[in-house]
C-alpha positions in Angstrom: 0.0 0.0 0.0 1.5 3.1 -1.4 1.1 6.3 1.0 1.5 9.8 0.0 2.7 12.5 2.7 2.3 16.4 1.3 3.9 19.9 2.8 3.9 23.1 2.0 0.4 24.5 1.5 -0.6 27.7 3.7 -2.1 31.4 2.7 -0.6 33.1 0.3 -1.5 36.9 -1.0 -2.6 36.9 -4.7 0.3 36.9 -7.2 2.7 35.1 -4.6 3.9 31.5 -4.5 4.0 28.3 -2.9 5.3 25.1 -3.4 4.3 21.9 -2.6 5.8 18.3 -2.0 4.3 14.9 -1.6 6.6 11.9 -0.9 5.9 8.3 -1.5 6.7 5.5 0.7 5.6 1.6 1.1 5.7 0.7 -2.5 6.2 3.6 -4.5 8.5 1.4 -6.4 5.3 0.3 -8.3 4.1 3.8 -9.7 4.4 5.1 -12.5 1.9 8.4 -12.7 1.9 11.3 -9.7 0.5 14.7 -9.6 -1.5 16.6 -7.7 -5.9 17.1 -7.9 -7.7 20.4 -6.2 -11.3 20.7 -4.6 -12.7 23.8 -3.6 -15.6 23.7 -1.7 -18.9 22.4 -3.4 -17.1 21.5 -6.3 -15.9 18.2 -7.5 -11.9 17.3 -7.3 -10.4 18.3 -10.7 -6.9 17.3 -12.1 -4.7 20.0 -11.4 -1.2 18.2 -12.9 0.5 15.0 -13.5 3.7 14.0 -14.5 4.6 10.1 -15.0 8.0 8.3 -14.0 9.3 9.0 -17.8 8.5 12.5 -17.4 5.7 12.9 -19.4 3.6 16.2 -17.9 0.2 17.3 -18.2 -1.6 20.1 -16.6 -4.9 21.8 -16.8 -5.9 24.4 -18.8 -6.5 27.0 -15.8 -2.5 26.6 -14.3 -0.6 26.3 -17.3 2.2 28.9 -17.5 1.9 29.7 -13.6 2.4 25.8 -12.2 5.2 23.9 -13.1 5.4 19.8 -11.5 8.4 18.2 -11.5 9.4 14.8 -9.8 12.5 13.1 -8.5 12.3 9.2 -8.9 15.5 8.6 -6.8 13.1 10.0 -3.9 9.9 9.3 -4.9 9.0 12.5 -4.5 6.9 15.1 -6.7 6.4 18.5 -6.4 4.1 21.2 -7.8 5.7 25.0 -8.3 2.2 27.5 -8.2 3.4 30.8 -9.2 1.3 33.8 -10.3 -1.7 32.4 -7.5 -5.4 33.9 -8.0 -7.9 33.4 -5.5 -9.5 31.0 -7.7 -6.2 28.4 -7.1 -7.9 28.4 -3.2 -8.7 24.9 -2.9 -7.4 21.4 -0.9 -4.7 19.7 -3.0 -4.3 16.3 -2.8 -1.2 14.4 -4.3 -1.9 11.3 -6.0 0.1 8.2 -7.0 -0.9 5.4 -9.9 0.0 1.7 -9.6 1.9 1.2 -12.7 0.2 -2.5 -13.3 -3.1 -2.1 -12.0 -3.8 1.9 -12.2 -5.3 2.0 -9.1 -4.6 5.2 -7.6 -3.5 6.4 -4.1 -4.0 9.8 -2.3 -2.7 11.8 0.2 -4.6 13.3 2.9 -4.6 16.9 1.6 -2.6 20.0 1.7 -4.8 22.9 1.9 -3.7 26.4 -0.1 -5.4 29.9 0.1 -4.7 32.6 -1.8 -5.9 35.8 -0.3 -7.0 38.7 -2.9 
């Protein structure tokens, strides 16, 4: 069982930045796809970035240019860089991890960020 441990949300004004970091232990030799999801209240958790063990990334439409994800496989750790932050990025993130054989995914237990306006 794969489990995810994040750091480094908090309040940040509007236009600052914050980084985050989620590190995966007890079998994270098995994963292939991490990255983080967001859920602001009332609203369902949407994919915020991924990036798989090859280095593949992928990010939504709303962060592009202002978040950057980046991972290091030789500590199982990935990381999401939020510059330019709106109040709109004010949501709980939650790192996730993918089995590579069976795709079932794992979560951490959620790093809330808040950007003041």
């Amino acid at each position: 069982q794969v489990q995810l441990v994040e750091s480094g949300g908090g309040l940040v004004q509007a236009g600052g930045s914050l980084r985050l970091s989620c590190v995966a232990s007890k079998g994270a030799f098995a994963i292939n796809a991490m990255g983080w999801y967001c859920q602001s209240p009332g609203k369902q958790r949407e994919l915020v970035a991924s990036i798989t063990r090859g280095g593949r990334m992928d990010y939504a439409d709303s962060v592009k240019g202002r978040f950057t994800i980046s991972r290091d496989n030789a500590k199982n750790t990935v990381y999401l860089e939020m510059n330019s932050l709106k109040p709109e990025d004010t949501a709980v993130y939650y790192c996730y991890a993918e089995n590579i054989a069976t795709c079932q995914q794992y979560w951490g237990q959620g790093t809330q960020v808040t950007v003041s306006s």
